[in-house]
C-alpha positions as CSV (number, residue, x, y, z in Angstrom):
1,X,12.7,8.2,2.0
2,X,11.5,5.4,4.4
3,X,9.2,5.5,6.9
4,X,8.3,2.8,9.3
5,X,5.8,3.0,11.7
6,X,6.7,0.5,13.9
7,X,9.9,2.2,14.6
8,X,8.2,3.9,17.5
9,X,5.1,2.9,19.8
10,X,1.8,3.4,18.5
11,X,-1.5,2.1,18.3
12,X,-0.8,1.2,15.0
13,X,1.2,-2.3,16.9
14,X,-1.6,-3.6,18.3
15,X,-3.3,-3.5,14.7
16,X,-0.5,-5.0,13.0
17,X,0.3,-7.9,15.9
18,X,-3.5,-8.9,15.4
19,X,-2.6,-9.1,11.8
20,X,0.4,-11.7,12.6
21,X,-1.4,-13.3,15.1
22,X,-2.0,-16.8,13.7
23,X,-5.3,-17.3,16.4
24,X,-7.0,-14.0,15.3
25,X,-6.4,-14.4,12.0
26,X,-8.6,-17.1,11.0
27,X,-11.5,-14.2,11.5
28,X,-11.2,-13.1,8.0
29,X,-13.2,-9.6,8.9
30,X,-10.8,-8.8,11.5
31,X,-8.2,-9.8,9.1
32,X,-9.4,-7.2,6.3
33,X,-10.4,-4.6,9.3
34,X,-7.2,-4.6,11.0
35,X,-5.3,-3.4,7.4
36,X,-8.3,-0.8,6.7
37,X,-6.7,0.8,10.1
38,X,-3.3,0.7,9.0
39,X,-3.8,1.9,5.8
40,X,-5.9,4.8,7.5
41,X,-2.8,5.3,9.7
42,X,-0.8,5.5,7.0
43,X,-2.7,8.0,4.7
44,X,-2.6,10.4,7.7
45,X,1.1,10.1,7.5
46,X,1.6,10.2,4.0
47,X,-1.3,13.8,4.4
48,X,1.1,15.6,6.4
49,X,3.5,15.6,2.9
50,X,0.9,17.0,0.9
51,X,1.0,20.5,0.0
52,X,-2.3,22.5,1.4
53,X,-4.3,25.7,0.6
54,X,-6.6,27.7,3.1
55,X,-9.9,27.8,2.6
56,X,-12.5,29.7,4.5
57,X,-15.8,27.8,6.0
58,X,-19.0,29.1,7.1
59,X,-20.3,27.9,10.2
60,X,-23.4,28.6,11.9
61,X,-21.6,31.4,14.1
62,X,-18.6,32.9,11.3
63,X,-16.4,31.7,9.4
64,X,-13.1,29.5,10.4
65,X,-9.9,29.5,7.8
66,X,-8.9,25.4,7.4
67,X,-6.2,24.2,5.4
68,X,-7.0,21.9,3.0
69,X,-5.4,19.7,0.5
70,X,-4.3,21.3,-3.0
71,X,-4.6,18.1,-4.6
72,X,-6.1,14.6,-4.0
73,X,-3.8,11.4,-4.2
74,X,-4.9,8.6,-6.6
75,X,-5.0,5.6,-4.6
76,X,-4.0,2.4,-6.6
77,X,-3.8,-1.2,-6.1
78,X,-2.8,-4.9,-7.1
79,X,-5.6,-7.4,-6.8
80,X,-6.5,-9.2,-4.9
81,X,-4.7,-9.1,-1.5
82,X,-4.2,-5.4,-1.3
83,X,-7.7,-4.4,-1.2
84,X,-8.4,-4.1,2.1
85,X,-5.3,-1.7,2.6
86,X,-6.7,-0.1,0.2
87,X,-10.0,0.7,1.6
88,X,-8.1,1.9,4.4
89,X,-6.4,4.6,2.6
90,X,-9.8,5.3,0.6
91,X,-11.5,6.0,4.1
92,X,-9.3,9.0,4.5
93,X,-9.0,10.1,1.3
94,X,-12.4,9.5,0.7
95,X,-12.7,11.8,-2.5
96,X,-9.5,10.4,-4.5
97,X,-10.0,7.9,-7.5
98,X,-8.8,4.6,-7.5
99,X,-6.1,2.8,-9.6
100,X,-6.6,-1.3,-10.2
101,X,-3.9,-3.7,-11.5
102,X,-4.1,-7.3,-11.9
103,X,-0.7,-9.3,-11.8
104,X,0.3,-12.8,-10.6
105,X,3.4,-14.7,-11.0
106,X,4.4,-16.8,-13.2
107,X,6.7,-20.1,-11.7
108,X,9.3,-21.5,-14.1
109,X,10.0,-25.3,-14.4
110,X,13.4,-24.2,-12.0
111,X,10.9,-22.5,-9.3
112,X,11.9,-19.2,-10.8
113,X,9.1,-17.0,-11.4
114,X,8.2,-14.1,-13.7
115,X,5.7,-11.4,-12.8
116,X,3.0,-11.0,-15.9
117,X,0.4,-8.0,-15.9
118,X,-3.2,-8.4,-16.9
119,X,-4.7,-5.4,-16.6
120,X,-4.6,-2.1,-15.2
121,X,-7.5,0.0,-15.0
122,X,-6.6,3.8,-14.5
123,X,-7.3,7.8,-14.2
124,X,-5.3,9.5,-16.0
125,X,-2.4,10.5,-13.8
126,X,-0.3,13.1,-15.6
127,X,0.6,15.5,-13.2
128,X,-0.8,13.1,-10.0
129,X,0.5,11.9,-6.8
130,X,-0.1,8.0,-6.6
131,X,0.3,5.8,-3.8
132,X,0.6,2.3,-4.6
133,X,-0.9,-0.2,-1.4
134,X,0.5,-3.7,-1.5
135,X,0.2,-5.4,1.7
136,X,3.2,-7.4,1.5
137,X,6.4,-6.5,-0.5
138,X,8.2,-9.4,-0.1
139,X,10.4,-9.5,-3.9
140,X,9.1,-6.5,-4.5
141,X,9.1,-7.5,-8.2
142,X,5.1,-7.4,-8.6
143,X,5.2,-3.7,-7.1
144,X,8.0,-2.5,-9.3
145,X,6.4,-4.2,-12.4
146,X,3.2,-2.5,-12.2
147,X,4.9,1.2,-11.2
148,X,6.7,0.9,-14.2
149,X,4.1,0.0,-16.5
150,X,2.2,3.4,-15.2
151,X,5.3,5.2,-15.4
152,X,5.7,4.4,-18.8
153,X,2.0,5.5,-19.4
154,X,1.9,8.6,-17.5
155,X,4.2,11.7,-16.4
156,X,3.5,11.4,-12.5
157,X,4.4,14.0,-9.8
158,X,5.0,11.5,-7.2
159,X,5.3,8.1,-6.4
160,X,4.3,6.5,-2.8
161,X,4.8,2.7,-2.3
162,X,2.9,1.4,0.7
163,X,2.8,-2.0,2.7
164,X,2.2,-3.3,5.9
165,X,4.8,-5.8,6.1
166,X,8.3,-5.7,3.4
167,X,11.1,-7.7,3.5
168,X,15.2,-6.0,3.4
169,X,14.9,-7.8,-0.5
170,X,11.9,-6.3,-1.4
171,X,12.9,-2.5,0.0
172,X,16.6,-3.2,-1.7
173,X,14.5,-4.0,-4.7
174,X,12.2,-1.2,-5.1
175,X,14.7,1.3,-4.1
176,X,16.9,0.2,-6.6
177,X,14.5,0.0,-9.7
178,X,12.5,3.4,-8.7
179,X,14.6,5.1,-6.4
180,X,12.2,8.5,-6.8
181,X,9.7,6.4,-4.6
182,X,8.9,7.0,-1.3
183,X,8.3,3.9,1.1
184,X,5.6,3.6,3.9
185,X,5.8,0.5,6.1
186,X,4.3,-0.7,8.9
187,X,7.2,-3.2,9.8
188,X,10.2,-4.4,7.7
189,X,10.7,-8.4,8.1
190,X,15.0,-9.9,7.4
191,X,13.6,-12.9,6.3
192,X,11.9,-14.9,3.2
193,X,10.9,-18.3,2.2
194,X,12.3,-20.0,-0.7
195,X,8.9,-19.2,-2.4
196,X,9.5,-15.8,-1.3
197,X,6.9,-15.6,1.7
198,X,7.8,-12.7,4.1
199,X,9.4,-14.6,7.2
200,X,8.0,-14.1,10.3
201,X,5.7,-12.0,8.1
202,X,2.0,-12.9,8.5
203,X,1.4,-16.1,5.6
204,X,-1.1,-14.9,2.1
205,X,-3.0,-12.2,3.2
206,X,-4.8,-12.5,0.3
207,X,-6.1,-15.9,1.4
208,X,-6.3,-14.8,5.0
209,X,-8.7,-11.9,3.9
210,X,-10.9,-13.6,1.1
211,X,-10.1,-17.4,1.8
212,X,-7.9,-20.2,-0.6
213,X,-7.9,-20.0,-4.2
214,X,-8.9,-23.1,-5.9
C-alpha cells in the first residue's frame, strides 16, 4: 500500500512547496516547522488505519461515547535529519514511545557506498505497530537497513515507512526488500543525483534543518 498525499490538493502542498522552496528554506525554523506539519498530516492519515475501542467520558453535563485508539504506534527515527518529521508525528501521537537509530553511509574508493548502523535505541516492540519517519528516501537502503535490523530483533505487528519526499528507486527498493510495509509519502520525485540526492527533491534536509556538518 502507497499513499501519496500530494496526489490530491491539500494544504499539506503549501507545506511541502515551502519545504522545496530554495528562498524559504534558508529559515532553518521554518524548515524543521514545515515537516512537523506534514508529519502531523500524516499521523492523522496513517490514525484512520488504526483499529479503535469506545470509551465513555464524563463531561460536566453526561457522558459522550468516543472512539479511541486500541493501541499506540511507536514512532521511530534515523538521526539526524528525520527528527523534525518526527516531532510532527509525536504531536499527534503524543503518548507513543519513541524509536532512535543512528546510521550513515559509508562511500567506497569507487563512490559506492555501504549503509553501517551505530545504534539503535528501542522499546520493546513485540506485538507493536511502528512507523519509521525518514524525510527523504532517496536509495532507500538506510531505511531498509534499519527495518531489518528491528525486524530481526522484534516480532512486529506492522510496519509503516514514512517520508516527505521518495524517489521511484527508493519506493522500488523498499517494496522489494520489505514488501509487508506500508508507504506514506508526501510527494514521489523520478529523479536522483549520482550521489543519490532526491532530484528536484529539496537538497540535505538534515543540513537545511540543523545547519552543515563539519
Amino acid at each position: 500500500m502507497i499513499f501519496v498525499l500530494n496526489k490530491d490538493n491539500t494544504i499539506g502542498n503549501q507545506f511541502l512547496a515551502e519545504l522545496r522552496d530554495v528562498t524559504i528554506q534558508q529559515d532553518k525554523a521554518r524548515f524543521r516547522a514545515n515537516q512537523e506539519k506534514l508529519g502531523q498530516i500524516l499521523a492523522y492519515e496513517i490514525s484512520k488505519t488504526l483499529k479503535y475501542t469506545d470509551k465513555e467520558v464524563q463531561t460536566p453535563l453526561g457522558i459522550a461515547n468516543v472512539g479511541l485508539p486500541a493501541e499506540l504506534p511507536v514512532i521511530g527515527t534515523i538521526l539526524r535529519a528525520g527528527l523534525p518529521f518526527q516531532q510532527g508525528f509525536l504531536n499527534y501521537f503524543d503518548q507513543s514511545p519513541a524509536l532512535f537509530a543512528t546510521a550513515y553511509r559509508k562511500v567506497k574508493k569507487t563512490g559506492a557506498f555501504i549503509i553501517n548502523i551505530d545504534h539503535i535505541s528501542s522499546p520493546n516492540l513485540d506485538g507493536k505497530i511502528l512507523i519509521m519517519c525518514d524525510t527523504m528516501l532517496a536509495t532507500g537502503q538506510s531505511i531498509v537497513q534499519v527495518c531489518k535490523e528491528i525486524i530481526a530483533q522484534y516480532d512486529i505487528k506492522e510496519l509503516h515507512i514514512a517520508a516527505v519526499i521518495a524517489s521511484t528507486e527508493g519506493i522500488t527498493h523498499v517494496r522489494a526488500n520489505l514488501p509487508k510495509a506500508k508507504l506514506w509519502l508526501c510527494a514521489v520525485d523520478e529523479e536522483m543525483t549520482s550521489k543519490a540526492y532526491i532530484v528536484p527533491g529539496l537538497g540535505d534536509a538534515g543540513d537545511l534543518a540543523f545547519g552543515e556538518k563539519a
